[in-house]
KEVEX-263154 format. One record per residue (C-alpha): residue number from 1; residue in three letters; x, y, z. Coordinates in Angstrom, 2 decimals. Layout:
KEVEX-263154
<num->NUM, residuo->Ala, x->X, y->Y, z->Z>
...
end
This chain:
KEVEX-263154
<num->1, residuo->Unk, x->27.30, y->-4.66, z->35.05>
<num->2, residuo->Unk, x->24.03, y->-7.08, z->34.93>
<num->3, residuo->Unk, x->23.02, y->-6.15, z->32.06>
<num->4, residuo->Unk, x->26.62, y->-6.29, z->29.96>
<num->5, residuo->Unk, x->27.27, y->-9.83, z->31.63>
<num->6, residuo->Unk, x->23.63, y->-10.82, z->30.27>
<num->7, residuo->Unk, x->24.40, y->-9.65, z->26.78>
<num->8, residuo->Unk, x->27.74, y->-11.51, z->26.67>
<num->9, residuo->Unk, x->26.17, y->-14.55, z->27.99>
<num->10, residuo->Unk, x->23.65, y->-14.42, z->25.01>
<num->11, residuo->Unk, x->26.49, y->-13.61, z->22.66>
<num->12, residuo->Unk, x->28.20, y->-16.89, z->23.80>
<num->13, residuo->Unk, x->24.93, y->-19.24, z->23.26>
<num->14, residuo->Unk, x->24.58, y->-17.95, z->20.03>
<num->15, residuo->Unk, x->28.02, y->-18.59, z->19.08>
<num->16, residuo->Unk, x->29.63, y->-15.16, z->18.86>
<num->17, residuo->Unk, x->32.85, y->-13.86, z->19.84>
<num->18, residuo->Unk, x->32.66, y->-11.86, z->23.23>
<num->19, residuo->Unk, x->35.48, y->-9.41, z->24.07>
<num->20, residuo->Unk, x->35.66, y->-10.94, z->27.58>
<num->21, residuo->Unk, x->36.31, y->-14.71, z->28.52>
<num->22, residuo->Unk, x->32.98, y->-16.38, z->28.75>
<num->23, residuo->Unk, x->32.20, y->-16.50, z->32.32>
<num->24, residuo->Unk, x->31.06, y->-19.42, z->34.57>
<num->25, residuo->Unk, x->27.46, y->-20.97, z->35.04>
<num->26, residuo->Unk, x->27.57, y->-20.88, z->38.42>
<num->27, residuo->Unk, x->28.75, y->-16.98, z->38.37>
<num->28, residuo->Unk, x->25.54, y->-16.11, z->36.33>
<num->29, residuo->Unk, x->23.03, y->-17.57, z->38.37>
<num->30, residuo->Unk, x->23.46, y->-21.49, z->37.34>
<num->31, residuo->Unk, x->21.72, y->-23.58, z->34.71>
<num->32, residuo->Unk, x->18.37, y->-22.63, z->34.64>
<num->33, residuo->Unk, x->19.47, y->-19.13, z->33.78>
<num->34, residuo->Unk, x->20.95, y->-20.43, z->31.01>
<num->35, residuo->Unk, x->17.77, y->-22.31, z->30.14>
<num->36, residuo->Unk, x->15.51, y->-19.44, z->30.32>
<num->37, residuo->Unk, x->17.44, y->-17.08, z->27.85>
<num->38, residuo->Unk, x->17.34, y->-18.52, z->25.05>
<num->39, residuo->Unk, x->13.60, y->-18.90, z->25.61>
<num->40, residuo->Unk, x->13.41, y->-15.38, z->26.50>
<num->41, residuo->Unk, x->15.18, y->-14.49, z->22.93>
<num->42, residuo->Unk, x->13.25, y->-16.49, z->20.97>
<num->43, residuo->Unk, x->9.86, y->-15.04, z->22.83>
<num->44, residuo->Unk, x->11.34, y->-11.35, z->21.56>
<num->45, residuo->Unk, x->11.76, y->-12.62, z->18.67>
<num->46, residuo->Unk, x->8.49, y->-13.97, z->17.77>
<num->47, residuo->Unk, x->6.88, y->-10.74, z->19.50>
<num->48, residuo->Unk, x->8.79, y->-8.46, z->16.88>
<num->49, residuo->Unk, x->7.80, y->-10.22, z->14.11>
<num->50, residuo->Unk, x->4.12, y->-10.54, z->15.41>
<num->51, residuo->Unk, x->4.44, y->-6.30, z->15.06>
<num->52, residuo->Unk, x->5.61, y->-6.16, z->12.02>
<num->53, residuo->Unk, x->2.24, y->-8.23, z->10.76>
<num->54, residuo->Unk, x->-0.71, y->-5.64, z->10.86>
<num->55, residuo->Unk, x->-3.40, y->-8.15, z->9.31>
<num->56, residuo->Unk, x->-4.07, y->-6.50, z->6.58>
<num->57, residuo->Unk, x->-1.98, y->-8.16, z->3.83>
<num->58, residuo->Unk, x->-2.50, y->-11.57, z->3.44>
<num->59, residuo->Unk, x->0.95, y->-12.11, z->2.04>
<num->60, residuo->Unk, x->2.78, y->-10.17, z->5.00>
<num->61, residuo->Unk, x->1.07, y->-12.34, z->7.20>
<num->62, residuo->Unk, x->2.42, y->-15.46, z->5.17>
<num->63, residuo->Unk, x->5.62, y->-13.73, z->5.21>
<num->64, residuo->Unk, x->5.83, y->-13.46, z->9.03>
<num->65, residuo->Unk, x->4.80, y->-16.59, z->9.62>
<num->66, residuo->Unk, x->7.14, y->-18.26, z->7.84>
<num->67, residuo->Unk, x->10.08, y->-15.92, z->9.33>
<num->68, residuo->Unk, x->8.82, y->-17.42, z->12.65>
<num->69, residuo->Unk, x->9.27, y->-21.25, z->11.60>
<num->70, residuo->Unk, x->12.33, y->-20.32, z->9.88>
<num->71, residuo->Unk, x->14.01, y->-18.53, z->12.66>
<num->72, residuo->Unk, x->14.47, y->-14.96, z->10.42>
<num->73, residuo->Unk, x->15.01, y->-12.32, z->12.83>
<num->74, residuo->Unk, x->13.37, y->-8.57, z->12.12>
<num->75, residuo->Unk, x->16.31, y->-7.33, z->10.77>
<num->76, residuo->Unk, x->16.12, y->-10.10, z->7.93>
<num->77, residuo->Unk, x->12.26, y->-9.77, z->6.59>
<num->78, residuo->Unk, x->11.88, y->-5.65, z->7.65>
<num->79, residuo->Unk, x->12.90, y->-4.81, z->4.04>
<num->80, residuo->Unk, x->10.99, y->-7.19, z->2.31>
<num->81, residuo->Unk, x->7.83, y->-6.55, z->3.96>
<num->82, residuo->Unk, x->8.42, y->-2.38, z->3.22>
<num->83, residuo->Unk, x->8.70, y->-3.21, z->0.09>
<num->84, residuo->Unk, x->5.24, y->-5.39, z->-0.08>
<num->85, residuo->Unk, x->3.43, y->-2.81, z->2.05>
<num->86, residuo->Unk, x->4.85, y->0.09, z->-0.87>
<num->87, residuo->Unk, x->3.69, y->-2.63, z->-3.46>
<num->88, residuo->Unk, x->0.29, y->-2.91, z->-1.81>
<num->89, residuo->Unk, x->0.15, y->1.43, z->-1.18>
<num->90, residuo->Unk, x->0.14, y->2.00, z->-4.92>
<num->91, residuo->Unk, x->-2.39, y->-1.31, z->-6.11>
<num->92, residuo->Unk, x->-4.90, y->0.26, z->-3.87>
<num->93, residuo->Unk, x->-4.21, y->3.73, z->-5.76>
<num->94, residuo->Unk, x->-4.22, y->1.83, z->-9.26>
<num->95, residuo->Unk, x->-7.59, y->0.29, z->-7.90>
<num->96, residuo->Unk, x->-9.01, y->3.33, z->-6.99>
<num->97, residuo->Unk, x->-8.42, y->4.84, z->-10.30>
<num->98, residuo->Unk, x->-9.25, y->1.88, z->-12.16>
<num->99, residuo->Unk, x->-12.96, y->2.12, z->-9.51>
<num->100, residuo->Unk, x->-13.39, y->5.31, z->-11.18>
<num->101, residuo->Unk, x->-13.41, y->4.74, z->-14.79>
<num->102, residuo->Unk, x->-15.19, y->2.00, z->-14.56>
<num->103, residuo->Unk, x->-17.89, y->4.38, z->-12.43>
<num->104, residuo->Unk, x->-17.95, y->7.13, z->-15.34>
<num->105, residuo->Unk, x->-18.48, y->4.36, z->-18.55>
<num->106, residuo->Unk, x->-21.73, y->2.77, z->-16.20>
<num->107, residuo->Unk, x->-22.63, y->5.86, z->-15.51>
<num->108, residuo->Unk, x->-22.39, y->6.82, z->-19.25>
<num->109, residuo->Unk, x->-24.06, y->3.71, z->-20.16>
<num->110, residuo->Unk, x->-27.07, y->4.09, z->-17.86>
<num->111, residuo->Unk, x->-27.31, y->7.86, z->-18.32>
<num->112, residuo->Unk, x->-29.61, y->7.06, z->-21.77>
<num->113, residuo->Unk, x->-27.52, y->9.47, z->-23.81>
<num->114, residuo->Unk, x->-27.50, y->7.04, z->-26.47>
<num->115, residuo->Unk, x->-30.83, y->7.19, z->-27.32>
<num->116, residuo->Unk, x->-31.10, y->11.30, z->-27.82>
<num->117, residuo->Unk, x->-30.48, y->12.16, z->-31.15>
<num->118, residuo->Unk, x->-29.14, y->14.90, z->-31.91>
<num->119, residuo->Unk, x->-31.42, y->17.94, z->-33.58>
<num->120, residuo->Unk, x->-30.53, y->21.58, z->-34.08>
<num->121, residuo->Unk, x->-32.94, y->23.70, z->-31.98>
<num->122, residuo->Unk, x->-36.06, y->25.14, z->-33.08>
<num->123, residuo->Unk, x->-36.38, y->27.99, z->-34.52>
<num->124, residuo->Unk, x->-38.28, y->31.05, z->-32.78>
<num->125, residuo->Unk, x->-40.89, y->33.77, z->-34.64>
<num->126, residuo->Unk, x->-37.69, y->36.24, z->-33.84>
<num->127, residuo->Unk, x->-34.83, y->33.78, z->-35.25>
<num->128, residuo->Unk, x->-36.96, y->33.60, z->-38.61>
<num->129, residuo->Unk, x->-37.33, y->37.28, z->-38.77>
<num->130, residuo->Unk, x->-33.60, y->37.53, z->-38.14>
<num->131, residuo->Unk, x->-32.65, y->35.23, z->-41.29>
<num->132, residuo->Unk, x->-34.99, y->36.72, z->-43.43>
<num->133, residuo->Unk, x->-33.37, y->40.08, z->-42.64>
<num->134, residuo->Unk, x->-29.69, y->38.26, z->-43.23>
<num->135, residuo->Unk, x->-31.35, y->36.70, z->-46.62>
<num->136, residuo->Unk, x->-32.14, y->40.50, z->-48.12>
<num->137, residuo->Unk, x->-29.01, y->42.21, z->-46.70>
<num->138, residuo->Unk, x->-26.94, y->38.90, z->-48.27>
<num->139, residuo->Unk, x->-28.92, y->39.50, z->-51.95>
<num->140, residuo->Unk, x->-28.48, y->43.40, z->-51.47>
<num->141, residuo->Unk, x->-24.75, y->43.20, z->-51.11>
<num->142, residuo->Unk, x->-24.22, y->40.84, z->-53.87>
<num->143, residuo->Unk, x->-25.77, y->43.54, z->-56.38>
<num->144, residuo->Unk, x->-23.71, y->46.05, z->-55.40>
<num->145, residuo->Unk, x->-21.06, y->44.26, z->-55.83>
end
């Protein structure tokens, strides 16, 4: 029953309609109870949005910070930071791609392939013999006809 009378208490300092009449200060443990939960909330608060920030996104961490000055709760920046961390998730994949072309054209540039020139290869004592063989078959043929 503690624990239902403390969330209707809350419900009533933030302005919400409880099912139950709001009960008495005194009842609930007096004034500085009443003091101290609203403190407590706002500490939860600030420690969920202090997990949501993982330090590795500079613009999350903007994001949360500003959610704590603003009073957003989790439930109000969650989406918008999921959809940063997705944006983020596929830059670094674009990156990584972009990392690697740029890796194969210096490697290209430095491998000194430009300045081979392209040649047929030379011919061997056995290659000549071969074509000279090809030559008399070739003029054979032809006066046959």
């Amino acid at each position: 029953m503690e624990n239902k009378d403390l969330l209707e208490k809350i419900k009533n300092l933030l302005g919400m309609e409880s099912e139950q009449a709001p009960a008495e200060p005194q009842a609930l443990g007096g004034v500085q109870d009443e003091a101290k939960d609203p403190v407590v909330a706002e500490r939860e608060r600030l420690l969920a949005l202090d997990a949501l920030d993982d330090h590795k996104n500079g613009v999350v961490t903007k994001m949360v910070n500003a959610a704590k000055t603003n009073g957003s709760t989790v439930e109000q920046v969650k989406p918008f930071i999921d959809a940063l961390r997705e944006d983020g998730a596929q830059q670094d994949e674009q990156t990584k791609v972009l990392d690697a072309i740029k890796n194969l054209i210096k490697d290209e540039m430095e491998s000194g392939a430009q300045q081979v020139s392209p040649s047929a290869p030379k011919a061997t004592s056995a290659d000549k013999k071969q074509a000279a063989i090809d030559e008399v078959v070739n003029l054979a043929n032809q006066k046959r006809g």
